[in-house]
C-alpha positions as CSV (number, residue, x, y, z in Angstrom):
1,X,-8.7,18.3,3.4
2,X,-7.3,21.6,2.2
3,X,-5.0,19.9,0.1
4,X,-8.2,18.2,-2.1
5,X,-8.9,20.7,-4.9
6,X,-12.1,20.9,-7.6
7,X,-9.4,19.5,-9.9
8,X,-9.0,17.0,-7.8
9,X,-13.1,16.1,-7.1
10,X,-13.4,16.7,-10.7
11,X,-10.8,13.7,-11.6
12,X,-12.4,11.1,-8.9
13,X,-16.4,12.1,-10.3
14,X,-14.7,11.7,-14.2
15,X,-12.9,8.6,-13.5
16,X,-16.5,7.3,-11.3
17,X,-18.8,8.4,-14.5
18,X,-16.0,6.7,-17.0
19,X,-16.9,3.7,-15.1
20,X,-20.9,3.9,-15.5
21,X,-21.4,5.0,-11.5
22,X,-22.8,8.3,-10.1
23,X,-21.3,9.6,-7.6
24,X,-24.1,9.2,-4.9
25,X,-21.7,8.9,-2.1
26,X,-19.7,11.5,-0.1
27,X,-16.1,12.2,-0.4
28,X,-15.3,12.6,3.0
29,X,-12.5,10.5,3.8
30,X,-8.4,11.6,3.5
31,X,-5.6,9.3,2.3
32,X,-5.3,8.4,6.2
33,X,-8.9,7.1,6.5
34,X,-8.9,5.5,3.9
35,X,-5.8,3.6,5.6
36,X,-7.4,3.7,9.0
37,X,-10.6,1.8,8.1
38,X,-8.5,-1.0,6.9
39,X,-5.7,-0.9,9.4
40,X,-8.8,-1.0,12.2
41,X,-10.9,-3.8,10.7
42,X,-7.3,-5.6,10.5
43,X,-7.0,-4.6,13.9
44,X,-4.5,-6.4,15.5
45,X,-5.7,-6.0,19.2
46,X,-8.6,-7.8,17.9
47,X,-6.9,-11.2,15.9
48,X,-3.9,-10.5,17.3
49,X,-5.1,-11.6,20.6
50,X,-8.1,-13.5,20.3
51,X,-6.4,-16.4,18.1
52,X,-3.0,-15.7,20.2
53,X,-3.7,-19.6,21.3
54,X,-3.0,-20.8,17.0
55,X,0.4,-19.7,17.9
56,X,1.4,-20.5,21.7
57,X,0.1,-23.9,21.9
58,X,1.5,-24.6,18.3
59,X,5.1,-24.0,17.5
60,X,5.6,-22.2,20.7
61,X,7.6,-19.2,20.6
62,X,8.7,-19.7,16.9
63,X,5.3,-19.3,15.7
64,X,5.2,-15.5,16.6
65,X,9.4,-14.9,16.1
66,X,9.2,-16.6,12.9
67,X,5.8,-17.3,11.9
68,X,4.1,-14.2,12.5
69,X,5.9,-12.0,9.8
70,X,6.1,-15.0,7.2
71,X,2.7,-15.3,7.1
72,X,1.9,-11.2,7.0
73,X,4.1,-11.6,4.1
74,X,1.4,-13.9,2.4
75,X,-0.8,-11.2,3.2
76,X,1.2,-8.6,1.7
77,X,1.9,-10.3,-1.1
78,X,-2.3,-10.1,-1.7
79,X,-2.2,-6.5,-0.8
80,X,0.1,-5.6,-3.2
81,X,-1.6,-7.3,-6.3
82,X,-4.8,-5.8,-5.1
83,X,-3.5,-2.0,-5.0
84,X,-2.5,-2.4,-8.4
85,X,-5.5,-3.1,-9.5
86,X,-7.5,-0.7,-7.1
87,X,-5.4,1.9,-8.4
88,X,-6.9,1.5,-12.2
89,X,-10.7,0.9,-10.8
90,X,-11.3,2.7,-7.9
91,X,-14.8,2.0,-6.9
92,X,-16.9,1.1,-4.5
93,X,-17.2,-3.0,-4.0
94,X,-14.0,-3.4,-5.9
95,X,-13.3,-7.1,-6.0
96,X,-16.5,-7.5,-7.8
97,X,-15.8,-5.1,-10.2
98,X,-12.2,-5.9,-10.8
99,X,-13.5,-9.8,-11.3
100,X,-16.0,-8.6,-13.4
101,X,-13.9,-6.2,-15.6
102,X,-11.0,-8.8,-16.0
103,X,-13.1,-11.8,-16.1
104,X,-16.7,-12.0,-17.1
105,X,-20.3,-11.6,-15.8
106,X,-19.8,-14.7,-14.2
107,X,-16.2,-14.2,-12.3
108,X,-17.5,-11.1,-11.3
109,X,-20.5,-12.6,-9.9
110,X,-18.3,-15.6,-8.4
111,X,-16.4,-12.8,-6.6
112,X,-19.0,-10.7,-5.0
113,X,-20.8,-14.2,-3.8
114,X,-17.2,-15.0,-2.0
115,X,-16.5,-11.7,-0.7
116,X,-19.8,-10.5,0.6
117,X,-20.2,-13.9,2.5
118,X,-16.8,-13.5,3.6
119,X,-17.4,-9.9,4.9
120,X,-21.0,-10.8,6.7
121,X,-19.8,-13.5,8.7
122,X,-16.4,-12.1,9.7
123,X,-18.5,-9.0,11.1
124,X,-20.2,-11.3,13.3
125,X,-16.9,-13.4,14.3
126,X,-15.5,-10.1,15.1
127,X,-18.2,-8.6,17.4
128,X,-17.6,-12.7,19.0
129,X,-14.3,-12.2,19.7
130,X,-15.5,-8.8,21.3
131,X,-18.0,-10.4,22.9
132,X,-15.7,-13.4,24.5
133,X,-13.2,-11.0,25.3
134,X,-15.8,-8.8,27.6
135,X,-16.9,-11.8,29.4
136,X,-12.9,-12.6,29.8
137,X,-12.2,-9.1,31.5
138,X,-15.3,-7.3,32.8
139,X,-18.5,-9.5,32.1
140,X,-17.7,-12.7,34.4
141,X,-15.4,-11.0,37.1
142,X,-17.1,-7.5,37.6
143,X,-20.8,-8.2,36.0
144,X,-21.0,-11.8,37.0
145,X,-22.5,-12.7,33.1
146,X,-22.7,-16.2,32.6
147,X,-22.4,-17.3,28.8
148,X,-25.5,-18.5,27.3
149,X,-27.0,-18.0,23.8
150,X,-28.9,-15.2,25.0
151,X,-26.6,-13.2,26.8
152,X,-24.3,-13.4,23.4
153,X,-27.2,-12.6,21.1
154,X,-28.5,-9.2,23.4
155,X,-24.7,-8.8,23.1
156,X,-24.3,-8.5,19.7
157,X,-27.5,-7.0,19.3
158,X,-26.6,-4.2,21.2
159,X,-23.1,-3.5,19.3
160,X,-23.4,-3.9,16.3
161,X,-26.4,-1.9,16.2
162,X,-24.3,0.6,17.6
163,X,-21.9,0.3,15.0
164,X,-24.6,0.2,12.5
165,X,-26.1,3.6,13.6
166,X,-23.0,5.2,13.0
167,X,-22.3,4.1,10.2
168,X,-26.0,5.1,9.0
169,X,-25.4,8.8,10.3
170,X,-22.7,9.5,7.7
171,X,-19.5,8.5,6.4
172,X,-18.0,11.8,8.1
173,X,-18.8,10.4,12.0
174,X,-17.5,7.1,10.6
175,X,-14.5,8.1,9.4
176,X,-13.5,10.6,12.2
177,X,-13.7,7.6,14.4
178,X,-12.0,5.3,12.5
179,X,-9.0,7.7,12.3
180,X,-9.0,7.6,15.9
181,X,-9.5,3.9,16.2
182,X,-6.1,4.1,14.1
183,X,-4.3,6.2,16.8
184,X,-5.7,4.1,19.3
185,X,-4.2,0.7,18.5
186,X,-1.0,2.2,17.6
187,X,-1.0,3.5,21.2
188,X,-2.2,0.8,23.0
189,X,-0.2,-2.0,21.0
190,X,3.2,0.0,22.3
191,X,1.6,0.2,25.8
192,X,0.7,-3.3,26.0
193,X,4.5,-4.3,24.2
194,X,5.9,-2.0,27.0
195,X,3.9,-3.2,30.0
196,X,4.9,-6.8,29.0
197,X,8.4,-6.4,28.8
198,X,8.7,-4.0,32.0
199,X,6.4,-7.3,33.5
200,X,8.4,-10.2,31.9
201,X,10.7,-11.9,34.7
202,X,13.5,-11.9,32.2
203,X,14.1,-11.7,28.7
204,X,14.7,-15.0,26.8
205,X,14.9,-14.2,23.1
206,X,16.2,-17.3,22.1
207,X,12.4,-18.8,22.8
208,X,11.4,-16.5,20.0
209,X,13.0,-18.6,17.7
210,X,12.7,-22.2,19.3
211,X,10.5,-24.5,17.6
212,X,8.5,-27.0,20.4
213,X,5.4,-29.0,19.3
214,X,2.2,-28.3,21.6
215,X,-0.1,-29.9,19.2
216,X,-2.8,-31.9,21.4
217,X,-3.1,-31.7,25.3
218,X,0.3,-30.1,25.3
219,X,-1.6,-27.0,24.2
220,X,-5.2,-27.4,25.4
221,X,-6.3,-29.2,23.0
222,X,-5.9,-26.3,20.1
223,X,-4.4,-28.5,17.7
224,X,-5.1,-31.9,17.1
225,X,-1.9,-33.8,17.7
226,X,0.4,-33.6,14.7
227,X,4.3,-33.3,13.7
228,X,6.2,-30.2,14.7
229,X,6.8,-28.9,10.9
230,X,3.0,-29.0,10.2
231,X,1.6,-27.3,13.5
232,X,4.0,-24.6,12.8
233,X,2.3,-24.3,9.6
234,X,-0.8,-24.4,11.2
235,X,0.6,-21.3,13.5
236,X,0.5,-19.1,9.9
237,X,-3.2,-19.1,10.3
238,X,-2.4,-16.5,12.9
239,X,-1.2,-13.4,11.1
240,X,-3.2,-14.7,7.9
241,X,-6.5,-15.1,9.7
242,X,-5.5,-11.6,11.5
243,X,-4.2,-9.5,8.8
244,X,-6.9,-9.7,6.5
245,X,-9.6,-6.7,5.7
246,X,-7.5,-4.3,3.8
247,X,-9.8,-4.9,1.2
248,X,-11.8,-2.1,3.4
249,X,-10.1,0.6,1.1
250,X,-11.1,-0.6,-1.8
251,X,-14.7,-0.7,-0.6
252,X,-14.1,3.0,0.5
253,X,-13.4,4.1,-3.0
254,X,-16.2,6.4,-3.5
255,X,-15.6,7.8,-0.9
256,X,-12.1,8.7,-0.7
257,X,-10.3,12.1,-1.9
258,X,-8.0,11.5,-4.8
259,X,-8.9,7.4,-4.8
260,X,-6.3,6.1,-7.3
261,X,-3.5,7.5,-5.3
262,X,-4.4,7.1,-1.4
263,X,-6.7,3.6,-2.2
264,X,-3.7,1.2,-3.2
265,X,-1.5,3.0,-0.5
266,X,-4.0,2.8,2.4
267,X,-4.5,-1.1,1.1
268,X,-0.5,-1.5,1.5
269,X,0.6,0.3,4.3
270,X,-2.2,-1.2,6.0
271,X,-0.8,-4.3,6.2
272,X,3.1,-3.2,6.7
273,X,2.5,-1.2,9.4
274,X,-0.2,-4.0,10.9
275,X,2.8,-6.6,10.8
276,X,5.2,-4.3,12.4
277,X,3.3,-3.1,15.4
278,X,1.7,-6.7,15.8
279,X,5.4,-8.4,15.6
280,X,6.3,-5.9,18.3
281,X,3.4,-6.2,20.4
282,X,3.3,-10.0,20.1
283,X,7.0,-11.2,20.6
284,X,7.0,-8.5,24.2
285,X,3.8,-11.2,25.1
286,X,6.1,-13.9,23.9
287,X,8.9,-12.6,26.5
288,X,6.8,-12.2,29.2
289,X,5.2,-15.5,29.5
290,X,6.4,-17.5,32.5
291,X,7.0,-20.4,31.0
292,X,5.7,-22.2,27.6
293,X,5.4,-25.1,28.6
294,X,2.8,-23.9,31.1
295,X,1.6,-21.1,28.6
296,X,1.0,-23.7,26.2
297,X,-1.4,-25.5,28.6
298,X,-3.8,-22.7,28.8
299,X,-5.3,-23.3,24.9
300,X,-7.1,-20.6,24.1
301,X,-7.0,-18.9,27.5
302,X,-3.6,-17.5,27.1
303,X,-3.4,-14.4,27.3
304,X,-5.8,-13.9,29.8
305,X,-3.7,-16.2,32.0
306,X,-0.4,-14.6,31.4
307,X,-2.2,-11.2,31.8
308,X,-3.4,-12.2,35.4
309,X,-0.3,-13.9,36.1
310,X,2.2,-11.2,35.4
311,X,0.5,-7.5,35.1
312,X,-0.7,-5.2,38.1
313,X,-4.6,-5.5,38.1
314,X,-5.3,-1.6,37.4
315,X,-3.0,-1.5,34.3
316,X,-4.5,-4.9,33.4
317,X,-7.9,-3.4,33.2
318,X,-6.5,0.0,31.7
319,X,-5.3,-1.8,28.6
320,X,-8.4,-3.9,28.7
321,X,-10.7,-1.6,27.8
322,X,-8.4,0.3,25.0
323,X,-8.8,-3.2,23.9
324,X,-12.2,-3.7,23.9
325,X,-12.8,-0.1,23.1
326,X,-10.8,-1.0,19.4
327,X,-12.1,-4.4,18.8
328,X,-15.6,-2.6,18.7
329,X,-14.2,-0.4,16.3
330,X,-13.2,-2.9,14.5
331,X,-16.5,-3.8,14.0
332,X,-17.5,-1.0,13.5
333,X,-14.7,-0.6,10.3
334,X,-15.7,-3.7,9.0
335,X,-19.6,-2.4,9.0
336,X,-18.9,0.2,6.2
337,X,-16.9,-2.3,4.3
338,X,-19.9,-5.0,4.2
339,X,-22.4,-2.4,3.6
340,X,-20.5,-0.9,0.6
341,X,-19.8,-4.7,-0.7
342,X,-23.9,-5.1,-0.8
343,X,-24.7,-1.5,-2.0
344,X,-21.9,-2.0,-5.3
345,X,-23.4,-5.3,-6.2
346,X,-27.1,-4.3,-5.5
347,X,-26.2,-1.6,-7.5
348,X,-26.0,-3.7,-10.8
349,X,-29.0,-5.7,-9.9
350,X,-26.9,-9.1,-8.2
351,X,-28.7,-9.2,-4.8
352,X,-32.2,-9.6,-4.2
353,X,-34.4,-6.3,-3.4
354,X,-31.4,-4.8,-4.7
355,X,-33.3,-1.4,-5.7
356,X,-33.8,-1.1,-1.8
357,X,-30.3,-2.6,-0.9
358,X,-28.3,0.2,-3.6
359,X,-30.6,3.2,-2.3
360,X,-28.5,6.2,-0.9
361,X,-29.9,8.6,2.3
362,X,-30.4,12.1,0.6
363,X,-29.5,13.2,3.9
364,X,-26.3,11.1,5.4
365,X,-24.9,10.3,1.9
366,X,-25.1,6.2,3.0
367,X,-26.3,3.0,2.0
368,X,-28.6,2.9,4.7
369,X,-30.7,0.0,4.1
370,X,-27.3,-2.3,3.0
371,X,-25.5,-1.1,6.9
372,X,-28.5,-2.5,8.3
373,X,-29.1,-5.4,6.2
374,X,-25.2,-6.7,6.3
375,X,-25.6,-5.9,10.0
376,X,-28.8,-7.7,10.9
377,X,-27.1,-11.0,8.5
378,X,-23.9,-11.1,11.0
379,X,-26.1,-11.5,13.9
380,X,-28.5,-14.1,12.6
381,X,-25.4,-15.8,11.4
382,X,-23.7,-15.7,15.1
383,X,-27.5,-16.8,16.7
384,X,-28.1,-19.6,14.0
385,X,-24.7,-21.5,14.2
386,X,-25.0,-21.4,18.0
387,X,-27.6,-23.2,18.9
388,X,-26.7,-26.6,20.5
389,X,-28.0,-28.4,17.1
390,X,-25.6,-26.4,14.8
391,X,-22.7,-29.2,15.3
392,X,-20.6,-31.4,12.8
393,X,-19.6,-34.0,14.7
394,X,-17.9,-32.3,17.8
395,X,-16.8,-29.1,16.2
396,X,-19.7,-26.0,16.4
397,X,-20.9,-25.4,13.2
398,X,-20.2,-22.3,13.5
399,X,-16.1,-22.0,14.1
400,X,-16.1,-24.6,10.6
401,X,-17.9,-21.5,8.8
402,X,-15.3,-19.1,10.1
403,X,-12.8,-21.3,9.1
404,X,-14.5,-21.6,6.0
405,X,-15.4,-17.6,5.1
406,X,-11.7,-16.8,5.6
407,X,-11.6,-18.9,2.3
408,X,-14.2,-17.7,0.9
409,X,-12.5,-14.0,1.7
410,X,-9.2,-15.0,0.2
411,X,-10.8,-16.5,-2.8
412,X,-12.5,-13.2,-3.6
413,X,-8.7,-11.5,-3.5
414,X,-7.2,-14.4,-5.8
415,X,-10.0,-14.4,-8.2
416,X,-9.2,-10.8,-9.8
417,X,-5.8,-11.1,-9.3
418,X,-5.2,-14.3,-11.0
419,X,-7.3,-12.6,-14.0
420,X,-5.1,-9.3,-13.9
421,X,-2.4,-11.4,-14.5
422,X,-3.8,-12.9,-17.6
423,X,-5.2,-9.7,-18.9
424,X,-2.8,-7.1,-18.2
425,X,-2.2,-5.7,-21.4
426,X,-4.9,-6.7,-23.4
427,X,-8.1,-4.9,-23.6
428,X,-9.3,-5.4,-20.9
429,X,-6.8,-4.0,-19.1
430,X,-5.1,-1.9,-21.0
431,X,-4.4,1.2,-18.9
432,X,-3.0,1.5,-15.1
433,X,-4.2,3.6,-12.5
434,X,-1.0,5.7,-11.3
435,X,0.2,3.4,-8.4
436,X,1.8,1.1,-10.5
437,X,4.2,-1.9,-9.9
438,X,5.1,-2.7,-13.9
439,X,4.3,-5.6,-15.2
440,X,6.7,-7.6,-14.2
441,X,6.4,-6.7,-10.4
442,X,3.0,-7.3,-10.6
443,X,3.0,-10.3,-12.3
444,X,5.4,-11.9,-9.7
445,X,3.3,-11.0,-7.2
446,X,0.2,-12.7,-8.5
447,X,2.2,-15.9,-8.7
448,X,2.8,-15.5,-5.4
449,X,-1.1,-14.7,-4.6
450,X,-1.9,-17.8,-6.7
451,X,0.3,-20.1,-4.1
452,X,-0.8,-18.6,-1.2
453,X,-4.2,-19.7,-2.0
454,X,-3.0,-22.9,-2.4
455,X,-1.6,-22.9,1.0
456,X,-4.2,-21.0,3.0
457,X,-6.9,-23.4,1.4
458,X,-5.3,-26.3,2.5
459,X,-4.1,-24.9,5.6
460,X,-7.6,-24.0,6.3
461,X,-9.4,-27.1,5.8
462,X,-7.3,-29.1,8.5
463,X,-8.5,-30.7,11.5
464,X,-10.6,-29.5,13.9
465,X,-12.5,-27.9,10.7
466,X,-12.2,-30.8,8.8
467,X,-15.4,-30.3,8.0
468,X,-14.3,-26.8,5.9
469,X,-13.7,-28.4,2.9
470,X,-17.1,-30.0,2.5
471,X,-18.6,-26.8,2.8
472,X,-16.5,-25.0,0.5
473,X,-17.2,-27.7,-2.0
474,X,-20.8,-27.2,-1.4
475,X,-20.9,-23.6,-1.7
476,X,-19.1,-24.1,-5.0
477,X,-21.6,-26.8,-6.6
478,X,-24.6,-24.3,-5.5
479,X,-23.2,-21.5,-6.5
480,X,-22.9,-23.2,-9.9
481,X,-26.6,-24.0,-9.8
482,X,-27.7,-20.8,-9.1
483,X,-25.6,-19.4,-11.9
484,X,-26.2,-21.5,-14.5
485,X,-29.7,-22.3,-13.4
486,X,-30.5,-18.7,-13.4
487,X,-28.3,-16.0,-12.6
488,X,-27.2,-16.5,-16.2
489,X,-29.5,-15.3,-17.6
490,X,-30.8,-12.4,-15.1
491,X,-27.7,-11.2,-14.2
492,X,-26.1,-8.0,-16.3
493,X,-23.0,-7.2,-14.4
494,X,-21.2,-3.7,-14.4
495,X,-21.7,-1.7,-17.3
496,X,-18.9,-2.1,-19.7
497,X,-18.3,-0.3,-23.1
498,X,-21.3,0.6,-24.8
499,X,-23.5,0.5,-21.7
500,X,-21.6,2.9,-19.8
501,X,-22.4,5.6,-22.1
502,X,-26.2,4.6,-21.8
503,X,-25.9,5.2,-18.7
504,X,-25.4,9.2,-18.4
505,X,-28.8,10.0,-17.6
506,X,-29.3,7.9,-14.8
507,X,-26.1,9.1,-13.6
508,X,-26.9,12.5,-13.8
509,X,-30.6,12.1,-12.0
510,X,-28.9,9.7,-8.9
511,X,-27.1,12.6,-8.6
512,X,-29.4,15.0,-8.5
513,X,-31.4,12.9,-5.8
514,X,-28.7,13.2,-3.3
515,X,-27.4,16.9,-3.8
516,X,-24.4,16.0,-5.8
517,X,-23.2,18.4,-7.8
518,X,-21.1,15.8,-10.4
519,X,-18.9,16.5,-12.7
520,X,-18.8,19.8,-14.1
């Protein structure tokens, strides 16, 4: 990073102290990792293809021509509010901060609970996915693995420990992997578009705009049966569900050269260039399926079935494993972001054992002890809501709470934006960070946040996860318990005003501990 000058540190350190924060971790990650981490947690070889069945036994080919970029504009339109306000408070955990800053103790608080459940139990539905789709190409076929509890658990045990470890070992190793995780699904998305389409037996882009209805047995079963206009509504959960995690940059603040500038534009692009090379890579699928009607059928075993059915076996298991290679760094993405989530908020005292949980390695630069806590909650979360028991009604306990934590996710975006939009201007927000929309720009756009919450909430609380909206509710009445019962009173927040200059000295001797030189 030739191009990163003391001028340059000196602004990120003076911008990190201004906000009450020493700057205990390592700046080792350009304006392209910053963008990688969150383009490979989005990963689109990893939702893309793993919820494929949301779209092909919903709306048919419709929901990917036409659904698939409407609803990564919803996503978008989160991104953008968000790098507006990442650009003006660059730091480490920023959702929490930004809904502390813009808010109150409380919103802040409300925020960090949302985003940091969010980000625990969408590492372990990640490293599932990765999990289901090994069994699906080399654990049943060439392993002979038989799914059980166990198997899944040793599974997940083994990876994300893996992932954890890196991520322990320095932000440096992370990073260099995550920029290659970001060449890597740009490469194999084009291969896989290409290998469809040279596979497909011919190429019928009208389908990619023809609305059918598979809701029921038509399509496995994926839907409950419903009316055409609301299972293709039900199809947006696709490229919502998919295209979320670019909150990862934000998370990465501290870490990042020259953070105002690349954090908002590694948020954005992102998400553009997510939607682009997923449209591309999904509508090729789309043209190379036999037959909808009988693609439909297949539920959630789609694209393994149009994979077998149309694509020589040795490419087949070529692109496999660049798959599976990138979902595990997608896990391995979304690792840092969790970890930095629990250090920032242990870091002002709003976890327990947070003195523990905002401790930095003298020698890796890392929040050790918050990689392997975030990383030891995914799996517990995975092993708890799969046991036979964990069941409401017929639906597994534990696809309602993923249903339910990419809510809770969206909720911890729409929380600070919906203040920003209220306090731009005033004094508590009073200055921008140098990426910046205007305030009319931005304003429109956290409208547009504000109804997209409306839809994904409603959207996301739909048959089979029915059940999602009782569990929301009851995170929300305990959450209000807890707060008022005795968070506050315990619970400080960030520093703000006064408290910021207090805080010098502690900034100066956390840096100290970890070799930091500061700001000179």
């Amino acid at each position: 990073m030739s191009d990163y000058s003391e001028l340059d540190k000196k602004q990120d350190v003076h911008i990190l102290h201004s906000m009450g924060y020493a700057q205990e971790l390592e700046r080792r990650m350009s304006s392209f990792s910053n963008f990688a981490v969150s383009f490979s947690i989005i990963c689109i070889l990893s939702g893309g293809i793993n919820s494929l069945a949301q779209a092909t036994s919903g709306a048919g080919g419709a929901a990917i021509g036409i659904g698939w970029p409407l609803g990564c504009f919803i996503s978008l339109v989160f991104a953008v509010a968000m790098a507006q306000i990442s650009s003006a408070y660059p730091t480490a955990g920023g959702l929490y901060h930004w809904g502390s800053i813009l808010g109150n103790r409380f919103t802040g608080w409300l925020t960090a609970w949302f985003n940091l459940l969010g980000l625990v139990t969408v590492l372990g539905a990640i490293n599932v996915g990765t999990y289901y789709f090994f069994m699906g190409t080399f654990g049943t076929g060439y392993l002979g693995l038989t799914d059980t509890i166990t198997v899944r658990i040793v599974f997940l045990v083994i990876i994300t420990g893996a992932q954890a470890l890196v991520n322990h070992m320095g932000i440096g190793l992370t990073a260099k992997l995550t920029d290659f995780s970001g060449y890597l699904i740009f490469a194999t998305a084009i291969a896989l578009a290409v290998v469809c389409l040279l596979s497909a037996p011919s190429y019928e882009f009208g389908r990619l705009f023809t609305f059918a209805n598979y809701s029921g047995e038509a399509g496995g079963s994926v839907w409950p049966t419903t009316s055409g206009s609301w299972v293709f509504l039900l199809g947006l959960l696709l490229p919502i569900y998919t295209i979320t995690g670019y909150d990862a940059s934000a998370h990465t603040s501290e870490e990042t050269v020259k953070a105002a500038h690349s954090v908002p534009r590694g948020m954005v692009a992102s998400v553009l260039w997510s939607a682009l090379f997923g449209y591309i890579m999904l509508c090729s699928f789309v043209l190379m399926l036999p037959n909808m009607d009988d693609a439909a059928k297949q539920g959630w075993n789609v694209f393994f079935w149009a994979m077998d059915t149309q694509v020589n076996a040795t490419v087949k298991d070529i692109l496999y494993l660049a798959i599976l290679v990138s979902q595990w760094l997608c896990g391995l993405a979304t690792v840092t972001s969790v970890s930095r989530m629990i250090f920032a908020f242990s870091r002002d005292g709003g976890l327990p054992a947070s003195k523990a949980l905002s401790k930095v390695s003298p020698q890796y630069r890392t929040p050790v002890a918050a990689i392997w806590t975030g990383s030891i909650l995914s799996v517990l979360f995975v092993w708890f809501t799969s046991l036979d028991i964990m069941k409401i009604g017929d639906t597994p306990v534990y696809t309602i709470v993923v249903s339910c934590t990419v809510i809770f996710l969206f909720f911890s975006f729409a929380i600070p934006i919906t203040l920003g939009l209220f306090a731009w201007g005033t004094s508590k927000w009073d200055k921008m960070g140098p990426w910046n929309l205007g305030e009319g720009l931005f304003k429109l756009f956290a409208v547009l946040s504000i109804i997209a919450m409306v839809l994904i909430f409603i959207l996301g609380i739909q048959p089979p996860n029915g059940a999602a909206l009782y569990v929301t509710v009851g995170f929300l009445l305990m959450t209000a318990i807890v707060w008022f019962g005795f968070e506050s009173r315990r619970f400080k927040g960030p520093p703000i005003g006064a408290e910021v200059a207090k805080r010098q000295a502690e900034i100066a001797a956390a840096e100290a501990a970890v070799g930091e030189s500061g700001e000179k």
